[in-house]
Backbone as JSON, one array per atom type, in Angstrom:
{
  "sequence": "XXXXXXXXXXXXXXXXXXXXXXXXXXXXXXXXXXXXXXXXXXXXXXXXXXXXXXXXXXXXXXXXXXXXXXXXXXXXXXXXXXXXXXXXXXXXXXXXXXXXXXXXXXXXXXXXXXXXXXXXXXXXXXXXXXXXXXXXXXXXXXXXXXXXXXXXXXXXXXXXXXXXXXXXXXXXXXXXXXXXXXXXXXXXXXXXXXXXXXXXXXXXXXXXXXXXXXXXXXXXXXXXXXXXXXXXXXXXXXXXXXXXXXXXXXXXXXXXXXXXXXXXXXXXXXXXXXXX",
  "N": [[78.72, 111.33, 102.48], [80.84, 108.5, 101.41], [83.47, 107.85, 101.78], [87.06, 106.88, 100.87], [90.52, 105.5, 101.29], [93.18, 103.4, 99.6], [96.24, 101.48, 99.84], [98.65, 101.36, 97.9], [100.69, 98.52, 96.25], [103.55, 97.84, 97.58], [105.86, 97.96, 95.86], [105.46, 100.56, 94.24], [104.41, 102.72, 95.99], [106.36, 104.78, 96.25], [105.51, 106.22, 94.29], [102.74, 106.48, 94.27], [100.4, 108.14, 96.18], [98.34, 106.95, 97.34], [95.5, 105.05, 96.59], [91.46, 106.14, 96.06], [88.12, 106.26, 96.86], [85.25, 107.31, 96.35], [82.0, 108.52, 97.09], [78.83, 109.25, 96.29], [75.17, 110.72, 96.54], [74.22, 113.2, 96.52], [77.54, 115.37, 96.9], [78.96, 116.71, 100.01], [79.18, 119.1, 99.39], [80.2, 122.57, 99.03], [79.2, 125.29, 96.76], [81.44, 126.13, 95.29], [84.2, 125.08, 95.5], [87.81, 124.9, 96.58], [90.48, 123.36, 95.05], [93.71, 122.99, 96.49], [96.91, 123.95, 95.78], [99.01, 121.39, 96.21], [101.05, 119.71, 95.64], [100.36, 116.94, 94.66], [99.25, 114.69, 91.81], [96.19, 113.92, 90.36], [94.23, 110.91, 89.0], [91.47, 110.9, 87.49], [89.31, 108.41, 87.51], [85.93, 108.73, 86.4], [82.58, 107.2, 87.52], [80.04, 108.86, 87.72], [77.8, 111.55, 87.87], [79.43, 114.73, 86.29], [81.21, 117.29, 86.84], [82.35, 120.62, 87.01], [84.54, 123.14, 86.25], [84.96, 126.32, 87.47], [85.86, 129.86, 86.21], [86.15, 132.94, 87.04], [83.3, 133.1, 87.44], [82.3, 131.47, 85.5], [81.21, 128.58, 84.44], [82.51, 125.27, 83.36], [82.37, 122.72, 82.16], [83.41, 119.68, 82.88], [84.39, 116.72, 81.55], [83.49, 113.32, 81.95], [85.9, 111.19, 82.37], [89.2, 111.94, 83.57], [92.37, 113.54, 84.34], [93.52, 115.67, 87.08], [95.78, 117.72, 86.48], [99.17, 118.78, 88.18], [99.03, 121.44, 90.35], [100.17, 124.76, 90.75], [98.29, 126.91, 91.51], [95.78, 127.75, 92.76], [92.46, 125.28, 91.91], [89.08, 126.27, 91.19], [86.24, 124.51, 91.55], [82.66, 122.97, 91.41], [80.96, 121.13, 92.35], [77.95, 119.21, 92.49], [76.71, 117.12, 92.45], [75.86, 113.77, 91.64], [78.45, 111.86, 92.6], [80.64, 109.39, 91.54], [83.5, 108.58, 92.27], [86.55, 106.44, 91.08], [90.04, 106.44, 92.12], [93.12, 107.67, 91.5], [96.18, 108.5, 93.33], [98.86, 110.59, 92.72], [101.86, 110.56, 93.9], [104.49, 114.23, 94.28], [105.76, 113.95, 91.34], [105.48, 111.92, 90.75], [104.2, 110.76, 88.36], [105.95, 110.95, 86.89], [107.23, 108.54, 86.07], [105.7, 106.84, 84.72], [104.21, 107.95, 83.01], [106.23, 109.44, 81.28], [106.04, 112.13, 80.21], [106.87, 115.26, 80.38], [105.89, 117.28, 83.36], [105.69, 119.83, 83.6], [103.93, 120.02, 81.27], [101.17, 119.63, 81.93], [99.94, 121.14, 83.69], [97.78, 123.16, 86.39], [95.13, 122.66, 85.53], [92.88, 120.85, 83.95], [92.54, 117.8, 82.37], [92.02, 115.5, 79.67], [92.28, 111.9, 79.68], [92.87, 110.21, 77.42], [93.42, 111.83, 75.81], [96.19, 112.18, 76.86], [97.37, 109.95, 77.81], [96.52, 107.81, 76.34], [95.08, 105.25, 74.25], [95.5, 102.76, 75.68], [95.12, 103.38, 78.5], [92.36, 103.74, 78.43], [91.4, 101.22, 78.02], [91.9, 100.26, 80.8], [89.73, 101.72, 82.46], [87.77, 100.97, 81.45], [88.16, 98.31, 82.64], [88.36, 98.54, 85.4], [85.68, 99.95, 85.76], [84.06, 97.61, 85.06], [84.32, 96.14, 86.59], [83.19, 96.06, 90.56], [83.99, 96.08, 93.11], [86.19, 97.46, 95.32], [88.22, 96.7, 96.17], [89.34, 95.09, 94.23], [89.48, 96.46, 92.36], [91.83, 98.08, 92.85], [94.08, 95.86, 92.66], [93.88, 95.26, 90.11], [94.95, 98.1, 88.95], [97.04, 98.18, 90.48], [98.61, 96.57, 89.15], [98.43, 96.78, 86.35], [100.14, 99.42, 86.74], [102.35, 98.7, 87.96], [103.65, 97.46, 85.19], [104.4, 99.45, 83.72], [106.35, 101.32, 84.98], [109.06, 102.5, 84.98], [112.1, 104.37, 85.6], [114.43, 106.9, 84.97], [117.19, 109.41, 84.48], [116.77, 111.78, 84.82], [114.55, 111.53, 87.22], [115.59, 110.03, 88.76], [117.65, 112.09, 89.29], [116.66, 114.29, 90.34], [115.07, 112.38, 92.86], [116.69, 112.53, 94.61], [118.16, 115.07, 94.49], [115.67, 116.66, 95.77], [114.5, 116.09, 98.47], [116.6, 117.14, 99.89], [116.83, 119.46, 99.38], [114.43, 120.37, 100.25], [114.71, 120.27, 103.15], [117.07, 122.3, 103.46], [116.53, 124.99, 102.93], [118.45, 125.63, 100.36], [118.69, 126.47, 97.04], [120.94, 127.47, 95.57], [123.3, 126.19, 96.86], [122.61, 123.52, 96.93], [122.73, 122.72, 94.11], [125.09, 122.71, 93.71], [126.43, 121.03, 95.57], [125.21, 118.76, 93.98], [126.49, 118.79, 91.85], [125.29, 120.37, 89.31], [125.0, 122.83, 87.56], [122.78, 125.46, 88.29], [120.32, 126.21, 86.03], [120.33, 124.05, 84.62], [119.49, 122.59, 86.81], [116.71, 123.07, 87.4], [115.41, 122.89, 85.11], [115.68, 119.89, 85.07], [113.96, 119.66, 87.53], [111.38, 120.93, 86.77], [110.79, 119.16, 84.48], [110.55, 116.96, 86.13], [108.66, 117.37, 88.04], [107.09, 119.6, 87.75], [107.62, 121.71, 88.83], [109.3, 124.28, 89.45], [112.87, 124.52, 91.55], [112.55, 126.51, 92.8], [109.58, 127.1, 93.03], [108.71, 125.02, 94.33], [109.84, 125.03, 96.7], [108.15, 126.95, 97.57], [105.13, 125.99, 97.32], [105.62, 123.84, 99.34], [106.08, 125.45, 101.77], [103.79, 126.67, 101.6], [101.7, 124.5, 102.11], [102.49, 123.74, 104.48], [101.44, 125.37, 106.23], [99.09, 125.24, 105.76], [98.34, 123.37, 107.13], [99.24, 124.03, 109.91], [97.21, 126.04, 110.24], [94.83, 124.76, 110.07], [95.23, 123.01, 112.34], [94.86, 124.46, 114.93], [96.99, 125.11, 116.76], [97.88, 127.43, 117.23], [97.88, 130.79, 118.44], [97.7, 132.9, 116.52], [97.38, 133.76, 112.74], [99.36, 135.46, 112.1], [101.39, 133.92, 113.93], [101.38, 131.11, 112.62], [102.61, 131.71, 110.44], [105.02, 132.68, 111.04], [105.9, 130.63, 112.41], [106.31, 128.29, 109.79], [108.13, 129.55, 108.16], [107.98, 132.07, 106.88], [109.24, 134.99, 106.14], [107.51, 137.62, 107.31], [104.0, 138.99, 107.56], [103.31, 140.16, 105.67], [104.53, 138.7, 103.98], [103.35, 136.19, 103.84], [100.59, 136.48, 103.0], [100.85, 137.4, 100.77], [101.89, 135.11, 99.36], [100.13, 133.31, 99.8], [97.66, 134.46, 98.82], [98.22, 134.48, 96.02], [98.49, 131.76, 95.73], [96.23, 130.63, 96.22], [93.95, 132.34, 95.7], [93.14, 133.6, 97.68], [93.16, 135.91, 100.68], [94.9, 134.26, 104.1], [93.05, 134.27, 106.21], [90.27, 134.87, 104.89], [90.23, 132.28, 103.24], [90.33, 130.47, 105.74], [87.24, 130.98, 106.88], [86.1, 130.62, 104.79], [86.02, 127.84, 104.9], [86.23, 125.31, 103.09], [85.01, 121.94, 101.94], [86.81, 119.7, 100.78], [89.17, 120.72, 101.49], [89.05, 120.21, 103.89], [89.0, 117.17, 104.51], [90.88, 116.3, 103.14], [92.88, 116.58, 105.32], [93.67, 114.84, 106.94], [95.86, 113.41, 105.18], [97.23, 115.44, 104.14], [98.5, 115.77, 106.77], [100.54, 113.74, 106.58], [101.48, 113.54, 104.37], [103.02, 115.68, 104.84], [104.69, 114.99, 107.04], [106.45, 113.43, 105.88], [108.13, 114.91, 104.0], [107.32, 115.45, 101.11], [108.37, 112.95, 100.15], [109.94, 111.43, 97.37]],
  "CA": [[79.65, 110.91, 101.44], [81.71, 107.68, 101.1], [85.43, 108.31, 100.83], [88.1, 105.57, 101.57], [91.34, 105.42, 100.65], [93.23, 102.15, 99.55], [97.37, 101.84, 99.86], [98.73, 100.44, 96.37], [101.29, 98.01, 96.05], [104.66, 98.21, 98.0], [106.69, 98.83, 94.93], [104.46, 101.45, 93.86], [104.72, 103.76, 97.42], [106.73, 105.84, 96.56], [104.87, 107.13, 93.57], [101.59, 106.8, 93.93], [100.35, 107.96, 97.7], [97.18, 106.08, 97.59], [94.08, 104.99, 95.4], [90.83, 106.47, 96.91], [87.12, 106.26, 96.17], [84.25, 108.78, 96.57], [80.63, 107.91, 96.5], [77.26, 109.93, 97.13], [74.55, 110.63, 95.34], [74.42, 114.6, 96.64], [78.51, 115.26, 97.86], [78.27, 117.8, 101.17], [80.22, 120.49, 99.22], [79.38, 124.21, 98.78], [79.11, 125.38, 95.29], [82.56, 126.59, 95.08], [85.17, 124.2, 96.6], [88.98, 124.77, 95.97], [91.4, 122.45, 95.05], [94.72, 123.3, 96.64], [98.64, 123.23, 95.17], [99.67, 120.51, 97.19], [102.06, 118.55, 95.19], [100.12, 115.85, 93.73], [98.16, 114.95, 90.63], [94.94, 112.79, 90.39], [93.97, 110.59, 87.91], [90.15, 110.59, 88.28], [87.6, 107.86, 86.73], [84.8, 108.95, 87.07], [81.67, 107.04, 86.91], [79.34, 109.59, 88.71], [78.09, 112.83, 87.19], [80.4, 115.24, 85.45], [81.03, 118.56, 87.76], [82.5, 121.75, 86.29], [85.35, 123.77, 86.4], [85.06, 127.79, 87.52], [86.8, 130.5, 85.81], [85.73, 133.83, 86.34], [81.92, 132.88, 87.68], [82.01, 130.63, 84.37], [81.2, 127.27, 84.61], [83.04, 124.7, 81.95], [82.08, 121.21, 82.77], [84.67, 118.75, 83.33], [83.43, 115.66, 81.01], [84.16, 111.54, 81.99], [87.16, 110.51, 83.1], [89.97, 113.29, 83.67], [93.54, 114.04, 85.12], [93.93, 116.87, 87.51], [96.9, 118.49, 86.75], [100.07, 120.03, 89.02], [98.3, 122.81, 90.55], [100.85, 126.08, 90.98], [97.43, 127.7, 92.0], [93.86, 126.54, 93.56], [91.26, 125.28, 90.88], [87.66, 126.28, 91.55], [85.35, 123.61, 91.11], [81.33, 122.74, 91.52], [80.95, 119.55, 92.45], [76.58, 118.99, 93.41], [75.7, 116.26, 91.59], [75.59, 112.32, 92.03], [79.84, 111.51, 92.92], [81.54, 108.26, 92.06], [84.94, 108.22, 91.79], [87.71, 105.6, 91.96], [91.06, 107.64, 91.72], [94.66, 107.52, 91.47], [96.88, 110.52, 93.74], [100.52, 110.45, 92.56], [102.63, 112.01, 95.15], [105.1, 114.98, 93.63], [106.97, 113.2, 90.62], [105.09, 110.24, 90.91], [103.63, 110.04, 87.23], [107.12, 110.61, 85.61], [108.16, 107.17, 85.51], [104.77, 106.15, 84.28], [103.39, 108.76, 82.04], [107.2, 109.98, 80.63], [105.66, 113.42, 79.62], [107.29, 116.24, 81.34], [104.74, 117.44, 84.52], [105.14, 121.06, 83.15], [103.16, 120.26, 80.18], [99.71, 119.67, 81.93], [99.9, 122.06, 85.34], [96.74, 123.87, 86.34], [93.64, 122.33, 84.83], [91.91, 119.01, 83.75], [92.94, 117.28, 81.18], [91.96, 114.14, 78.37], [92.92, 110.85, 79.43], [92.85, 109.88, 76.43], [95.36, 113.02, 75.08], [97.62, 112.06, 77.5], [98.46, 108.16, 77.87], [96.24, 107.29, 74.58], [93.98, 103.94, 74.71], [95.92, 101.58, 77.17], [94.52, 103.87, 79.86], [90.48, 103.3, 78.31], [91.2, 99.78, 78.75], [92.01, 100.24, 82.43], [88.94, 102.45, 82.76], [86.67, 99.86, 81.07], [88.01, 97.32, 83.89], [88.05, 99.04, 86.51], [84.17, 99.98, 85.78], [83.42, 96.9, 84.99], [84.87, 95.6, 88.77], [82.44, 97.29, 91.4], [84.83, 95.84, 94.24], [87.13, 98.49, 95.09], [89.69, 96.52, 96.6], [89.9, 94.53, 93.06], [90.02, 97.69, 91.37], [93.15, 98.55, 93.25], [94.82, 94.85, 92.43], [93.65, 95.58, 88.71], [95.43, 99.52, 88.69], [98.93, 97.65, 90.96], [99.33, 95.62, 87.81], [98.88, 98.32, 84.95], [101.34, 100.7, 87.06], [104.11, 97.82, 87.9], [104.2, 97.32, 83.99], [105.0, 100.88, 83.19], [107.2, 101.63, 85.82], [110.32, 102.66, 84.07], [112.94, 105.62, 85.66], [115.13, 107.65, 84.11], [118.41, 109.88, 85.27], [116.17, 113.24, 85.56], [114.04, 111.05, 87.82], [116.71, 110.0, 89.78], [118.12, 113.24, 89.88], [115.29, 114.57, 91.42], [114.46, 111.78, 93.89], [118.13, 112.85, 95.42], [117.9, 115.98, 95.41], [114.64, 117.03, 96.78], [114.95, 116.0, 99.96], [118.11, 117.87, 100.06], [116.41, 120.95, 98.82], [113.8, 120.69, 101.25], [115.46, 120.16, 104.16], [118.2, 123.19, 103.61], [116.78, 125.03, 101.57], [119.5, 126.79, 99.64], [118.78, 126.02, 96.05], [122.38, 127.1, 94.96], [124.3, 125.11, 97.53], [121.6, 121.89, 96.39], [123.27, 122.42, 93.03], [126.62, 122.62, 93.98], [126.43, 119.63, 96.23], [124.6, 117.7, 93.24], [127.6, 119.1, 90.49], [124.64, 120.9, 88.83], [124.29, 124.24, 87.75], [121.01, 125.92, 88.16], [119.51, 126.0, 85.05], [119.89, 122.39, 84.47], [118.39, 121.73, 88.1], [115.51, 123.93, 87.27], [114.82, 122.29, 83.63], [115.28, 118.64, 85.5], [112.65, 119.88, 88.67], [110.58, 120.96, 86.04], [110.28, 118.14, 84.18], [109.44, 115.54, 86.34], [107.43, 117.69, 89.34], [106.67, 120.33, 87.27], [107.42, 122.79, 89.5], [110.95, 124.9, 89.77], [113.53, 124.48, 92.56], [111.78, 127.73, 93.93], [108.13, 126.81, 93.44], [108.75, 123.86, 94.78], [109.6, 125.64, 98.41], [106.79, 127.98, 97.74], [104.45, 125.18, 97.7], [105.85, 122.95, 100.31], [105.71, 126.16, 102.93], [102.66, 126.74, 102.05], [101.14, 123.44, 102.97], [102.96, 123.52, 106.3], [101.24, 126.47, 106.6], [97.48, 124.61, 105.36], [98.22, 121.85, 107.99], [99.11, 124.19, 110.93], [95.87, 126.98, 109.97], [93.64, 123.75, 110.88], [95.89, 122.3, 113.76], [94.39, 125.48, 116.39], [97.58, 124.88, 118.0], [98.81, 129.02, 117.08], [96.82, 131.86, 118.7], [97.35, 133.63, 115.59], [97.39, 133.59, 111.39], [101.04, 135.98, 112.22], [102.23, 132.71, 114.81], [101.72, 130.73, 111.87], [103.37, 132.2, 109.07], [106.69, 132.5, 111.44], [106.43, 128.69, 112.3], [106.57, 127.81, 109.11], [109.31, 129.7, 107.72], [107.81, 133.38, 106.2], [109.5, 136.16, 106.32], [106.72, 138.51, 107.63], [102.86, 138.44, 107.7], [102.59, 140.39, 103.86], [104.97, 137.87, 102.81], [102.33, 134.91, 104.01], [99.41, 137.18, 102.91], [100.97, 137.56, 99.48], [101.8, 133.62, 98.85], [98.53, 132.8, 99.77], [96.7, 134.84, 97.31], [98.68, 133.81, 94.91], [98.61, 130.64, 95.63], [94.51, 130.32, 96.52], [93.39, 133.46, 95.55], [92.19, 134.58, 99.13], [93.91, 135.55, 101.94], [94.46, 133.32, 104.62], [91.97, 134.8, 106.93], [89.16, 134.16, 103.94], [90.33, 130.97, 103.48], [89.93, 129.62, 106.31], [86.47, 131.41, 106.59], [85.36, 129.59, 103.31], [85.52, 126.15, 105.06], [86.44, 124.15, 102.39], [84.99, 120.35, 102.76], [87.83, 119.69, 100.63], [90.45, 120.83, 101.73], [89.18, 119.07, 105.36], [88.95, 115.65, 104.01], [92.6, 115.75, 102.6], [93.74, 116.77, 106.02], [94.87, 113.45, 107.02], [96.7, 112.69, 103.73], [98.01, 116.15, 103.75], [99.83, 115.55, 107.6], [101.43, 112.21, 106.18], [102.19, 114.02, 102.94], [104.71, 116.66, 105.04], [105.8, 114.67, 107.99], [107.47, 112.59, 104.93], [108.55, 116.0, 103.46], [107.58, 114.88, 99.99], [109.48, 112.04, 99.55], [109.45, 110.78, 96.08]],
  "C": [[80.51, 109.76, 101.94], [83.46, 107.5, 100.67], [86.33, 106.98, 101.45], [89.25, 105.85, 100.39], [92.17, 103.78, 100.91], [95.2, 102.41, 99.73], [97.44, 101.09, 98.61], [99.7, 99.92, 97.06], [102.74, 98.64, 96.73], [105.42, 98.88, 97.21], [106.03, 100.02, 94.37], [104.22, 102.82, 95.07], [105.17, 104.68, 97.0], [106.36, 106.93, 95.07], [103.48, 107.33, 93.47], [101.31, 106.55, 95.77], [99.28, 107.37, 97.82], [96.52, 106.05, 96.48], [93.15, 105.38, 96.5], [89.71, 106.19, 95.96], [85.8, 107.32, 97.19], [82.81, 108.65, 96.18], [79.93, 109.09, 97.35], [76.56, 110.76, 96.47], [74.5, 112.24, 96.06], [76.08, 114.82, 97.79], [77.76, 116.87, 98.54], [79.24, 118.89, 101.06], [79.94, 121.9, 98.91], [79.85, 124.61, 97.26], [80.45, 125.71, 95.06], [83.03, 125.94, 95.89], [86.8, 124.89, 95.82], [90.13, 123.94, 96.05], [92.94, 123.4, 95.56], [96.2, 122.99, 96.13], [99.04, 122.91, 96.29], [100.29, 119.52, 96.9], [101.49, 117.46, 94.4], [99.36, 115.86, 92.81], [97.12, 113.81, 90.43], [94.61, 112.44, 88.91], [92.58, 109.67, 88.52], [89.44, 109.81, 87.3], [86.7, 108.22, 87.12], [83.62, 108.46, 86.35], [80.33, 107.29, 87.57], [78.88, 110.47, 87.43], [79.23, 113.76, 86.72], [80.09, 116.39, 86.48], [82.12, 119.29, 86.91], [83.76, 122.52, 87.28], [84.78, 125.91, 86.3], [85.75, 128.51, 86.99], [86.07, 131.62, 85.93], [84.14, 133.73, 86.27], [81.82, 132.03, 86.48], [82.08, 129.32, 84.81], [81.45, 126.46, 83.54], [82.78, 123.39, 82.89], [83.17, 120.33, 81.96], [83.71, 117.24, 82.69], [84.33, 114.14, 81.37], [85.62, 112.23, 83.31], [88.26, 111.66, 82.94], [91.5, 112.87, 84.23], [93.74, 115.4, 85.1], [95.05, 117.14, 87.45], [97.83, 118.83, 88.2], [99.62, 121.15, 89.52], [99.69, 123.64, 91.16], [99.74, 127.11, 91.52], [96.05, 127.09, 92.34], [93.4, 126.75, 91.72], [90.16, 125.45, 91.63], [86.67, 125.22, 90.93], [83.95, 123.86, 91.78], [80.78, 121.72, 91.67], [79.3, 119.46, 93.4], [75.98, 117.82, 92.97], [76.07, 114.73, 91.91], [77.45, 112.13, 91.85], [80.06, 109.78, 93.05], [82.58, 108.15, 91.42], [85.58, 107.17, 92.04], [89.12, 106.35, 91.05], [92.1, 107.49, 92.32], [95.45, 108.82, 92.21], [97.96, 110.1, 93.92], [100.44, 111.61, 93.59], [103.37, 113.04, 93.85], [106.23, 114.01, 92.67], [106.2, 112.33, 90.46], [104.23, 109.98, 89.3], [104.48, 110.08, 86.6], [107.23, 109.02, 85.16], [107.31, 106.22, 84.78], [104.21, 107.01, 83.02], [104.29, 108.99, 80.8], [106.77, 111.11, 79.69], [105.9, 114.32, 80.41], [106.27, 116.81, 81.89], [104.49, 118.98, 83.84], [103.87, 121.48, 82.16], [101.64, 119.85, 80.46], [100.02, 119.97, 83.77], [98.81, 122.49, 84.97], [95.58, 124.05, 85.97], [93.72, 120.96, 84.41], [92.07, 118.85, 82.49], [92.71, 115.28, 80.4], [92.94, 113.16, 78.99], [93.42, 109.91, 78.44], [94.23, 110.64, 75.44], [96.42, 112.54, 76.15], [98.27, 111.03, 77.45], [97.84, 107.35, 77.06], [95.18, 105.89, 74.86], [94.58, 102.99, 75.79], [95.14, 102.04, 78.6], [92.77, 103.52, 79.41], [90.26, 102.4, 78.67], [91.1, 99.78, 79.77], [90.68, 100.48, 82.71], [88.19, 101.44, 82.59], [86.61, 98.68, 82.37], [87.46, 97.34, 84.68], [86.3, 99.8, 86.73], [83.36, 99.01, 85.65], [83.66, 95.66, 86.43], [83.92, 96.67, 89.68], [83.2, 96.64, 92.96], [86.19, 96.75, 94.24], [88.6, 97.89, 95.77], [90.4, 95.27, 95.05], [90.38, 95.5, 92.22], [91.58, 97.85, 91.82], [94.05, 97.54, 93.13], [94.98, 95.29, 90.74], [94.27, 97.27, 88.5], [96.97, 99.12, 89.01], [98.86, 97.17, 89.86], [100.0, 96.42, 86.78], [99.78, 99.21, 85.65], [102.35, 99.91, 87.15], [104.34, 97.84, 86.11], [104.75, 98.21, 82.95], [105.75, 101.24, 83.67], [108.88, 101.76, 85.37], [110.91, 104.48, 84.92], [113.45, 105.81, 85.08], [116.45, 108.04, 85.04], [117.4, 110.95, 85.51], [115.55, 112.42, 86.16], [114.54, 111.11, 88.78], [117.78, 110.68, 90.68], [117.74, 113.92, 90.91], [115.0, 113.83, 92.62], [115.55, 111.85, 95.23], [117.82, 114.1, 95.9], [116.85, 117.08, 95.76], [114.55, 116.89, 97.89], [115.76, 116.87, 100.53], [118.07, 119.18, 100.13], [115.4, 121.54, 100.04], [113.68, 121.33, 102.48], [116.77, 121.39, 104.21], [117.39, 124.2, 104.22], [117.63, 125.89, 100.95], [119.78, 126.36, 98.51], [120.34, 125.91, 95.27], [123.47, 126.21, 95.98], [123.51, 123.93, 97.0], [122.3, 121.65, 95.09], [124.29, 122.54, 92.85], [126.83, 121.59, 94.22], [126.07, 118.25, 94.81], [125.48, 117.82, 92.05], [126.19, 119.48, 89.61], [124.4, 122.28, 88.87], [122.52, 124.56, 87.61], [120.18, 125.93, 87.09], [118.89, 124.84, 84.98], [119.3, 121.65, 85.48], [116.84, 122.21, 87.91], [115.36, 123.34, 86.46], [114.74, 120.78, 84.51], [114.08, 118.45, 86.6], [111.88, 120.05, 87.56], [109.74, 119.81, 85.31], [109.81, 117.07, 84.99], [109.12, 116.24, 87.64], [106.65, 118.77, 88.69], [106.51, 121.67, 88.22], [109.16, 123.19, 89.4], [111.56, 124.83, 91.19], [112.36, 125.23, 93.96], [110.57, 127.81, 94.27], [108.06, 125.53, 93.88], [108.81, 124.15, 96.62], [108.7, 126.64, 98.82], [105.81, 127.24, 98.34], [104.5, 124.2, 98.81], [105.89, 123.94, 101.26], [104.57, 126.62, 102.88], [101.39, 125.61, 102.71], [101.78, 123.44, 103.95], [101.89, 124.7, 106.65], [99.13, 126.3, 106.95], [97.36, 124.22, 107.18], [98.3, 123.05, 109.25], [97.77, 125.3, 111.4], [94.73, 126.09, 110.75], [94.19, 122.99, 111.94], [95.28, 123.4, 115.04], [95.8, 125.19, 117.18], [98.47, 126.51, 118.07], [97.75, 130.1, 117.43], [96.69, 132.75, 117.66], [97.83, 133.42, 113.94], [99.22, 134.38, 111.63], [102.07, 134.45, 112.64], [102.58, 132.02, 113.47], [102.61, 130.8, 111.01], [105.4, 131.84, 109.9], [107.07, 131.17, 111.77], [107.08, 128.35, 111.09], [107.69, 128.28, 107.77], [109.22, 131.23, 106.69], [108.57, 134.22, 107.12], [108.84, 137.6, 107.43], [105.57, 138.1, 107.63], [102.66, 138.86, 106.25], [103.17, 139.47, 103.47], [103.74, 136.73, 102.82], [101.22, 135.4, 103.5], [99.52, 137.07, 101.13], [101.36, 136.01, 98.6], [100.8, 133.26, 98.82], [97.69, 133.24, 98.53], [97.27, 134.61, 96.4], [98.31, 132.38, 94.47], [96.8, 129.56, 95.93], [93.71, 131.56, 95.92], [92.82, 134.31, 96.69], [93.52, 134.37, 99.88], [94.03, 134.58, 102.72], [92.83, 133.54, 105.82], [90.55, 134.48, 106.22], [89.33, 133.24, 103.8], [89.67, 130.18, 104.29], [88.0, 130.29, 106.97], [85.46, 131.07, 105.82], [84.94, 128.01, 103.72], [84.97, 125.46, 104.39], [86.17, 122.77, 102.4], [85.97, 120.14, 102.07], [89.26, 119.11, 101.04], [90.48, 120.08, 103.53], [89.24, 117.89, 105.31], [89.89, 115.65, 103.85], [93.1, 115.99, 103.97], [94.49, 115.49, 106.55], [95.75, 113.44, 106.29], [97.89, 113.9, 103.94], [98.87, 116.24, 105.42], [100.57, 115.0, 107.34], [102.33, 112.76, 105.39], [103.77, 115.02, 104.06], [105.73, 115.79, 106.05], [106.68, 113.8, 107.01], [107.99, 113.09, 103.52], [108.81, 115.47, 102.07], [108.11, 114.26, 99.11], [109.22, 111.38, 97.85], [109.83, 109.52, 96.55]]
}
């Protein structure tokens, strides 16, 4: 398989963590791969075969061009068939200022480019398929995103205090400090990460948790969990399945190509503790 990733445009960093592309006429993935909640959301062209979404041993095929959702939980996918993507991966937040459709309202599955940002985005698609140079594609995608690029105050709210939240975490001191009561920090996280104060530190300890599982540097799945800030080993046992559906022990067992390919992206992604 063919994978490369491209950096976009300076102004553009801090919402979109790269463009990437994905070629090969059989990818080297096992019938069941899982996508992990790891903060960002992809906006996939795809001008490859069409691969299928799992539910429940069911297979629903995933048609054209797509955006992966906010994942709050792994997607199962099927991906065997001829792969070419060129594809967009907002960091956490990173399609508010472009999309202006609150993140809550497409978490957890694949969704219509078309339902979401309407024909301006077909045009893109049409370009960018009709460019087979992938470093033009990515001059031709910096353009269309500088010209949308519009913040807000919940944006801004957010790009404050996340970091802040991170780095404590003590959601009610974060909203003290920010003159915000909780509700209204929870309805503003929501909207533009689509995740709540609290699933927001769910998900960000559990990727510390991804990254140090494949680092070998902990003699044990227990070591882990206390690095990265669990409670106990059921508590890490019980995020996980939640949050993948398998323990970690199956998890890593499953050897995900996946979830090994993102490992680069996903060290970068924490040592810069999801900066928007």
């Amino acid at each position: 398989m063919e994978y490369r990733e491209y950096k976009p445009d300076h102004c553009l960093a801090r919402y979109i963590e790269c463009y990437w592309s994905a070629y090969s006429e059989k990818p080297p993935f096992q019938d069941r791969e899982r996508l992990i909640p790891d903060g960002t959301i992809e906006l996939m062209f795809n001008f490859g075969d069409n691969y299928a979404q799992v539910t429940n041993d069911t297979k629903s095929e995933i048609k054209g061009s797509h955006i992966i959702g906010l994942r709050k939980k792994a997607l199962i996918i099927s991906q065997t068939a001829r792969q070419d993507f060129f594809s967009i991966r907002f960091r956490l937040g990173g399609t508010y200022p472009f999309f202006k459709i609150p993140v809550y309202l497409f978490t957890d599955g694949f969704f219509s480019l078309k339902e979401l940002l309407g024909k301006k985005v077909e045009e893109l698609e049409s370009r960018l398929y009709d460019e087979k140079d992938n470093h033009a594609r990515v001059e031709i995608a910096n353009r269309y995103w500088l010209e949308r690029l519009q913040t807000d105050e919940d944006y801004r709210f957010v790009e404050s205090a996340m970091p802040a939240l991170l780095q404590t975490p003590n959601i009610k001191a974060v909203a003290t400090d920010f003159n915000c009561g909780y509700k209204m920090m929870e309805r503003k996280f929501s909207r533009v990460l689509g995740l709540s104060p609290a699933e927001l530190l769910k998900v960000s300890r559990f990727n510390k948790a991804i990254l140090q599982m494949y680092s070998c540097r902990f003699a044990s799945l227990t070591d882990v969990a206390h690095a990265v800030g669990y409670y106990d080993q059921s508590h890490f046992i019980r995020d996980f399945k939640q949050l993948t559906g398998l323990s970690p022990k199956d998890f890593l067992k499953s050897q995900f190509t996946i979830v090994q390919v993102i490992q680069p992206a996903l060290a970068q992604r924490m040592s810069n503790l999801y900066n928007l």
